[in-house]
C-alpha positions as CSV (number, residue, x, y, z in Angstrom):
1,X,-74.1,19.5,-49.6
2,X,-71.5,22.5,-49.2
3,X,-70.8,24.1,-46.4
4,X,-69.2,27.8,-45.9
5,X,-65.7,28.7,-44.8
6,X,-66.3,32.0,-43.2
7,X,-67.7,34.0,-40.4
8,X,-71.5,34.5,-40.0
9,X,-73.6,37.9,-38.7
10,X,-77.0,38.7,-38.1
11,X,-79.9,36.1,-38.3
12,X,-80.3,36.3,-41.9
13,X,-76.7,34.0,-42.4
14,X,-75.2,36.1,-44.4
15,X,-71.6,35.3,-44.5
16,X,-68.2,37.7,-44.4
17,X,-64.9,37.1,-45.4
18,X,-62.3,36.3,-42.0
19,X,-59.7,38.8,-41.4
20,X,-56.2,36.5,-40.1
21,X,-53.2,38.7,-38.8
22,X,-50.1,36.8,-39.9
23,X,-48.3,35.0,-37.2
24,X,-44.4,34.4,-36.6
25,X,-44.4,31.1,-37.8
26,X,-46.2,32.4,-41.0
27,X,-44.0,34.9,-41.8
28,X,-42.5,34.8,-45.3
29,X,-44.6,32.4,-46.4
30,X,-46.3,32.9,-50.0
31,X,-49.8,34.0,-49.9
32,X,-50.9,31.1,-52.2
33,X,-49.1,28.8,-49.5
34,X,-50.5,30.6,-46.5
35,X,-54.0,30.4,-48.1
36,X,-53.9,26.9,-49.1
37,X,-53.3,26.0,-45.5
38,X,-55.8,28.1,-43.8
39,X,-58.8,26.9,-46.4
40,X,-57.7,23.3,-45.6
41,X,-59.9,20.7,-48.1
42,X,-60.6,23.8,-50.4
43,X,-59.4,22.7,-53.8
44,X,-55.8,25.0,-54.7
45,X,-57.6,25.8,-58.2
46,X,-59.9,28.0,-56.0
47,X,-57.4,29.0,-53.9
48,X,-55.8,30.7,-56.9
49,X,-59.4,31.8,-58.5
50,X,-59.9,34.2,-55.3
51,X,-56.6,35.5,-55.1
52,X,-56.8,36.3,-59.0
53,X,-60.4,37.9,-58.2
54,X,-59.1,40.4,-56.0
55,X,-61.3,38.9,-53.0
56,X,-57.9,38.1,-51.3
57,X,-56.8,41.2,-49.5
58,X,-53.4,41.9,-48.0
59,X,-53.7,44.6,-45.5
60,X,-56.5,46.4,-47.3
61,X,-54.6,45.9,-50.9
62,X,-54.1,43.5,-53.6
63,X,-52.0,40.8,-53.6
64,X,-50.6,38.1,-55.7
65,X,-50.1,34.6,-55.5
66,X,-46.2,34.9,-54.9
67,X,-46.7,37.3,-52.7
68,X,-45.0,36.8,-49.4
69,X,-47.0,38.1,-46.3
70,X,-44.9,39.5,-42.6
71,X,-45.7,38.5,-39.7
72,X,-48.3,41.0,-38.3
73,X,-50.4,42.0,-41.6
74,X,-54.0,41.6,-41.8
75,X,-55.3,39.0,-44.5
76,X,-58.7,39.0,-46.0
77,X,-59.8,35.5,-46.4
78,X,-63.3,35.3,-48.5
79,X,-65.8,32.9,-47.7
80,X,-65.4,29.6,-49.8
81,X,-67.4,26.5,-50.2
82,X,-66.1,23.3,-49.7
83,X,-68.2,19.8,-49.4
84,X,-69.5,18.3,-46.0
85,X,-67.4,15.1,-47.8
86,X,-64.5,17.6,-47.6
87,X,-65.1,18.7,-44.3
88,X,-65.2,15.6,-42.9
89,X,-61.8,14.3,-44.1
90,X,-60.8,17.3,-41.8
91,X,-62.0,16.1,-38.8
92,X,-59.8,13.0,-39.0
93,X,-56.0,13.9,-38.6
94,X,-53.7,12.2,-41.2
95,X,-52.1,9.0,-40.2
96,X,-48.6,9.4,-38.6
97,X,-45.8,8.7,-40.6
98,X,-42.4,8.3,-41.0
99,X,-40.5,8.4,-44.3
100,X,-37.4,7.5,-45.6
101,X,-34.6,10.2,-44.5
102,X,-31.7,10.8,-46.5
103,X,-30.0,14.3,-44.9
104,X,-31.2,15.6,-41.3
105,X,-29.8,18.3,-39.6
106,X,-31.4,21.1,-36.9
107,X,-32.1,23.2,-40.3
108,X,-33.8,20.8,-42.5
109,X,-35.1,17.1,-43.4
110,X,-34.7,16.0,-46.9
111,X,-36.8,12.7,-47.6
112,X,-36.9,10.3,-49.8
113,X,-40.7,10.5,-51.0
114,X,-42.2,6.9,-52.2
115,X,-44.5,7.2,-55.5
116,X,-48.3,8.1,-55.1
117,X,-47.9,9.8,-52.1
118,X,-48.6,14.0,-52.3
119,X,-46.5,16.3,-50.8
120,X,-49.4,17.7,-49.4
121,X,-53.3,17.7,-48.9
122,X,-56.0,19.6,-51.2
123,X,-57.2,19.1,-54.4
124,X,-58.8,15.9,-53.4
125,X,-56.4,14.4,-51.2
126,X,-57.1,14.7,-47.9
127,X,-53.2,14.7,-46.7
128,X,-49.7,14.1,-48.0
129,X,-45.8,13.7,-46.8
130,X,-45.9,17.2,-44.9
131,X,-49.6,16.3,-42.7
132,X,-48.2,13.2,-42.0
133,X,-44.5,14.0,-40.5
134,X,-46.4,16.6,-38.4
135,X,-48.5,13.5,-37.0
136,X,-45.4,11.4,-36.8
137,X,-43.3,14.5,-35.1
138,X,-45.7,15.7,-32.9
139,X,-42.6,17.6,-30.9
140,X,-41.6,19.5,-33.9
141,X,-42.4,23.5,-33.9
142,X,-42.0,24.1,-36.9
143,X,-42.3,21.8,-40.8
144,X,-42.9,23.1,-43.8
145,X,-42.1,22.0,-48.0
146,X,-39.1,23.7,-49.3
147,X,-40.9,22.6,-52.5
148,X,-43.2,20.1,-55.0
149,X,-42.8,17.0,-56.4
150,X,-45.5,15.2,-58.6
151,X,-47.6,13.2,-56.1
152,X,-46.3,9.8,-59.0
153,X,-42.5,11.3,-58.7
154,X,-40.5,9.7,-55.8
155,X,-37.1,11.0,-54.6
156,X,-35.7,13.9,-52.8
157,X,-38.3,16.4,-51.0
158,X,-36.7,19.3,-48.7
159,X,-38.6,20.3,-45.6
160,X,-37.9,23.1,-43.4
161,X,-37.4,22.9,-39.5
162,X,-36.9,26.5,-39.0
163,X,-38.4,29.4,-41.1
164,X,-35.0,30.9,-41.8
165,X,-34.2,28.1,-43.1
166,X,-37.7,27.6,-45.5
167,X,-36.9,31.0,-47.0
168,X,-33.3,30.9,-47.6
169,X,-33.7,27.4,-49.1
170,X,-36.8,28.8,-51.5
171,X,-35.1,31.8,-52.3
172,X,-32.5,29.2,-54.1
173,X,-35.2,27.4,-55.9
174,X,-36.5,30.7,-57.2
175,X,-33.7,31.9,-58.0
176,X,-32.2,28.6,-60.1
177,X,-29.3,28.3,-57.6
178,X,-30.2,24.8,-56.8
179,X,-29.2,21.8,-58.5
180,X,-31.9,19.3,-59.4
181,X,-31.2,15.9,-61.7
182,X,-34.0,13.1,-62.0
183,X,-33.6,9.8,-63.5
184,X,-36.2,9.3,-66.1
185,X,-37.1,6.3,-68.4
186,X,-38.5,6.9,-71.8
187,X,-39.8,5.2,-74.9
188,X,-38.0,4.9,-77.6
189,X,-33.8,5.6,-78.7
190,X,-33.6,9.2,-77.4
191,X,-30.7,10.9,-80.1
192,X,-27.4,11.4,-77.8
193,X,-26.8,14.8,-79.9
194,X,-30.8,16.0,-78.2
195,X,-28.6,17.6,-74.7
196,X,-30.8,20.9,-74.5
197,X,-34.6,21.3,-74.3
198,X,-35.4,25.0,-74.4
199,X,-39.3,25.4,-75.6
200,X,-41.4,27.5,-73.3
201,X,-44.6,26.0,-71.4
202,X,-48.1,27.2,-70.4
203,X,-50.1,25.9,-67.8
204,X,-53.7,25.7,-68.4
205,X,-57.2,24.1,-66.8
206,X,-59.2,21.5,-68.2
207,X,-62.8,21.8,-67.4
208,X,-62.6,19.4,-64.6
209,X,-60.1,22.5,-63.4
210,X,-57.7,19.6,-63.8
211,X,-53.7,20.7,-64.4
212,X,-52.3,20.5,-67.3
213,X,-49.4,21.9,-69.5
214,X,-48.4,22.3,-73.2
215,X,-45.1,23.1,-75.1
216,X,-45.6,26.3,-77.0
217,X,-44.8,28.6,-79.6
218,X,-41.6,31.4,-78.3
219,X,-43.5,34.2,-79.0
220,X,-46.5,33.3,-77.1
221,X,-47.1,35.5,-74.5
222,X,-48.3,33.0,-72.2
223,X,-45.2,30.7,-72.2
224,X,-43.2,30.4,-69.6
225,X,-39.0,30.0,-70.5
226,X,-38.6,26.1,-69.6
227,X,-34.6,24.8,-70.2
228,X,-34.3,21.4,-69.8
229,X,-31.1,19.4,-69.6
230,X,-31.0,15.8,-71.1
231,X,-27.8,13.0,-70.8
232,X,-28.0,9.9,-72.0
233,X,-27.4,7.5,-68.8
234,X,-28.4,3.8,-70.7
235,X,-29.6,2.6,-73.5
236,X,-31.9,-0.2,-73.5
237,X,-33.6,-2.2,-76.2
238,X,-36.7,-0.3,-76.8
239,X,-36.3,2.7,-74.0
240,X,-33.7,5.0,-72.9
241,X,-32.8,5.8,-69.7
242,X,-31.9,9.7,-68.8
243,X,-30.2,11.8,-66.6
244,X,-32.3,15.1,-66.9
245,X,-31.4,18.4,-64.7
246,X,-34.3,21.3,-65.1
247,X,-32.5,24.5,-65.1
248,X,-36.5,26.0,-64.6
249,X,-39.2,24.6,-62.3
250,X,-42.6,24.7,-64.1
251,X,-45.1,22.3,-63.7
252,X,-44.8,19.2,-64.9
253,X,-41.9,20.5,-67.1
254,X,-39.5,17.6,-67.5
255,X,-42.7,15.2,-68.5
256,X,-43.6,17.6,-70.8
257,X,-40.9,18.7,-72.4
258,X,-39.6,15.1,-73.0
259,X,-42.8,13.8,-74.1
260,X,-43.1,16.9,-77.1
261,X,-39.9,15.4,-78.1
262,X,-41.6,11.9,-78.8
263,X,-40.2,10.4,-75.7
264,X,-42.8,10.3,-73.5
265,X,-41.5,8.7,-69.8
266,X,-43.2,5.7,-69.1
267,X,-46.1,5.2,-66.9
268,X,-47.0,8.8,-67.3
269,X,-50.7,9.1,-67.1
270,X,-51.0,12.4,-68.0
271,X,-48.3,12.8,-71.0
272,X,-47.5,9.2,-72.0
273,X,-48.3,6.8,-74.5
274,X,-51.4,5.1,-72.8
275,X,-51.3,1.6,-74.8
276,X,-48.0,1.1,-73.9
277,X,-48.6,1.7,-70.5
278,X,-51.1,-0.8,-69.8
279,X,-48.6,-3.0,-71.6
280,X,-45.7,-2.1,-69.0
281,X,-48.6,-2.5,-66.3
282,X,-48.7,-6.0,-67.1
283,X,-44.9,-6.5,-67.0
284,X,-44.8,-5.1,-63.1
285,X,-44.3,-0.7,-64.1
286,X,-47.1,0.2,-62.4
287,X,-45.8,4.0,-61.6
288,X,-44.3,6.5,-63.5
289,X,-40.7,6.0,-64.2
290,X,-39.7,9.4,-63.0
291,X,-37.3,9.9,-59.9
292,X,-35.7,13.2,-58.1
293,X,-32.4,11.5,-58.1
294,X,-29.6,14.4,-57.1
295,X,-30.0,17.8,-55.4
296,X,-27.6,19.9,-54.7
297,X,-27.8,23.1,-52.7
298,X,-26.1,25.9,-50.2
299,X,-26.7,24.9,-46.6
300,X,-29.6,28.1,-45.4
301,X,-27.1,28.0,-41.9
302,X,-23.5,27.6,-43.0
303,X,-23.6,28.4,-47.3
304,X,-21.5,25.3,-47.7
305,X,-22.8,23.1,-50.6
306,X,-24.9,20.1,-50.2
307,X,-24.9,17.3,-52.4
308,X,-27.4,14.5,-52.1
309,X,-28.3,11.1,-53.7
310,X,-31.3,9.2,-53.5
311,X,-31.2,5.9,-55.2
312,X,-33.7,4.4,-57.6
313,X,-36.5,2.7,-56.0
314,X,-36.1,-1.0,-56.1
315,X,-39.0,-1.4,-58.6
316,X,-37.9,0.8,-61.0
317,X,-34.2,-0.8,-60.2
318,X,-35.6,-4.1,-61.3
319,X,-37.7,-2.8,-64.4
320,X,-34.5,-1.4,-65.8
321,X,-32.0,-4.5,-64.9
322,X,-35.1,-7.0,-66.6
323,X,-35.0,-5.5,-69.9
């Protein structure tokens, strides 16, 4: 069964898109962002089908994805169907919870996210980190993600407590002002002379409208510039651990571009080498082997830099020091 997002008139049902005036707390917020949390439990592949459509309206015009809406203008939100299943994950409020922090301040939290957890709900999930620390911080005005991780990637995640400090902190993602290194184990001798991955990426659907991403050719006009850095931190028998530092942020870039090299990470269910991982299953790597280690930034309040660490996970620790 589905059941409509929208607003009903006359006794015939017929069904008309909402118009939502932005709010204060909302303001600055990309449309793509503010949509995906007034549709809660409508999938984000939709989310971006209607704003593509032109169904999403920004007062009265057009609007992209990246767009960032002021507090005051008039959004047109479509109708959209969602399942009763959907729906009733809604009802229930995510379970409160607290997660590890490594850097508080009155500005922002940064976390240290666990593996299989999502930064947030949609798409199938019901919630992630950011519906959770509202239950958990029930006092808290204001929290929103400063950015993404993989839902199998653990380590540094930046959350906003104030919404000059949300925007000031994703201008710097956007604008490649941020420093971001993840630790990442890989199959195979990866050459110590390989330091710079620069082969652009395009994002794609499967017809599942699952994500997915490929390496392709530079003159393609639907790749996306992707400049990976790559250091080798250890070498182990048969894998190689790396220091690796995205200079870009595109979806699922760093598994990508290290698996086009022949190096996929391991545990990667998407990218990997899937025999091998049901071998390293066995032997107690039951995640993906991929961790937001270091992040540097400017502090949104006082510009000074910000350097933090989160260490591996102790499974992954124990993986590496067994082989």
């Amino acid at each position: 069964m589905k059941r409509i997002i929208g607003s009903e008139t006359g006794g015939a049902s017929a069904v008309r898109a909402r118009l939502v005036t932005v709010g204060e707390d909302s303001a600055g917020q990309r449309l793509d962002n503010f949509l995906i949390r007034e549709l809660k439990g409508v999938p984000k592949t939709h989310v971006y089908r209607i704003i593509r459509s032109g169904e999403v309206r920004v007062n009265k015009g057009r609007a992209g994805a990246d767009t960032r809406v002021e507090e005051g203008d008039v959004v047109r939100v479509p109708p959209v169907r969602t399942s009763e299943k959907a729906e009733e994950r809604l009802q229930k409020p995510a379970p409160a919870r607290d997660f590890p922090v490594v850097y508080e301040d009155e500005h922002l939290i940064a976390l240290d996210k666990p593996a299989g957890v999502a930064v947030h709900g949609g798409s199938g999930v019901s919630f992630g980190v950011i519906e959770q620390l509202r239950q958990a911080r029930p006092q808290a005005k204001f929290l929103e993600l400063v950015h993404r991780l993989d839902r199998e990637t653990s380590g540094i995640l930046l959350v906003a407590k104030r919404r000059s400090a949300l925007t000031k902190l994703q201008d710097q993602f956007r604008d490649r002002e941020t420093g971001k290194t993840y630790l990442a184990l890989v199959s195979g001798a990866w050459p110590a002379n390989k330091k710079v991955i620069d082969q652009p990426l395009h994002k794609y659907l499967l017809a599942d409208g699952e994500r997915r991403v490929k390496v392709v050719a530079k003159d393609d006009p639907d790749g996306m510039r992707s400049v990976t850095l790559v250091k080798v931190a250890r070498k182990l028998e048969d894998f190689t651990l790396l220091e690796v530092t995205i200079k870009t942020g595109r979806t699922h870039q760093i598994r990508v571009h290290l698996a086009s090299n022949g190096h996929p990470i391991l545990g990667d269910d998407k990218y990997g080498d899937f025999e091998l991982n049901k071998t390293l299953a066995k032997q107690g790597l039951k995640r993906m082997f991929l961790h937001a280690w270091r992040l540097k930034f400017a502090h949104p309040a006082t510009g000074e830099e910000v350097a933090l660490e989160a260490p591996l996970p102790a499974e992954l620790a124990a993986f590496v020091e067994n082989r």
